[in-house]
N, C-alpha and C positions, 0 to 999 in steps of 0.2 A: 540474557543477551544485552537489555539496555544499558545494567550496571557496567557490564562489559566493556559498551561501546562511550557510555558517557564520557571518561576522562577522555578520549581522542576528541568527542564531537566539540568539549568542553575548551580543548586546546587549540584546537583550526579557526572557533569563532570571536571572531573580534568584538569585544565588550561594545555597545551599544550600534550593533551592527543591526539587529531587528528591534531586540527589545531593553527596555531599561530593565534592572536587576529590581525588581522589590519583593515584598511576602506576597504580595498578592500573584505576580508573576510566578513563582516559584509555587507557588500552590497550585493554580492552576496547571503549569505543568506537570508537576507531579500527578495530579486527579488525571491528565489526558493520558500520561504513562499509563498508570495503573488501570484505568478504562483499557486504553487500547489494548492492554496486554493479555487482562482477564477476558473479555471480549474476543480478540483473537484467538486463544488458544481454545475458547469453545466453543466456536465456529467453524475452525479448522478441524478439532477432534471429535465434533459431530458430523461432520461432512467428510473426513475420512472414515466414519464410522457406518453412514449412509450410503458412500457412494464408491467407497474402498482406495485404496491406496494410492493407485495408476489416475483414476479420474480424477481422482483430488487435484494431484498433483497436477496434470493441466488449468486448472483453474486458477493458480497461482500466477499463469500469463498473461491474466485477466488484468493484475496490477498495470503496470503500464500505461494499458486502454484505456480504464476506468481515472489513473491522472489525468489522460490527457482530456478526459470528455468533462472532471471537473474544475480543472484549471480554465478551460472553454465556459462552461457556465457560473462559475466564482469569480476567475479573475478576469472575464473576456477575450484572454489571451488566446488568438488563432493557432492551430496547430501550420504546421506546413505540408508539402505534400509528399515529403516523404517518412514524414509522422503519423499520416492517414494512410499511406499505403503500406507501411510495418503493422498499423491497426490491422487493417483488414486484412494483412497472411494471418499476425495473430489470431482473429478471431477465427477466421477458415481452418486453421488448425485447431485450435481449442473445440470448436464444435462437430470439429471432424473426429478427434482425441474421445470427445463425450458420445457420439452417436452410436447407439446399439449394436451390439454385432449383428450380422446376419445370419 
């Protein structure tokens, strides 16, 4: 999927718009690709493999949340409140989606 999506992400960004081009840049990215990627997928395939398919799969709404609570502790940036109140149906859902049958 990265290869996939590279040449789009690579044509919308405007050359020195976050970062200048060097080997070091470019290495480092590559290293967070290839982390993120191998990391992801055995995360996900061990926790569809623990938790099954259906539970998994709500935990992926999780994404969202978990931005907005580290862009609040990394970049300081306040969420608004109708960023906090999508939070929380998500999470109401999500642990409503994970909670045991009866």
């Amino acid at each position: 999927m990265a290869l996939i999506s590279f040449p789009f992400s690579i044509s919308i960004t405007p050359f020195d718009f976050y970062f200048k081009f060097s080997l070091k840049v470019i290495f480092f990215i590559l290293i967070l690709a290839i982390l993120a990627q191998v990391f992801g997928y055995y995360l996900w395939f061990n926790t569809v493999k623990t938790l099954g398919s259906v539970r998994a799969s709500a935990g992926v709404l999780l994404v969202p949340v978990f931005a907005f609570i580290f862009t609040f502790i990394m970049l300081d940036v306040k969420p608004g409140i109708l960023q906090i109140g999508g939070s929380t149906i998500t999470l109401i859902g999500v642990f409503t989606a994970l909670r045991p049958p009866k």
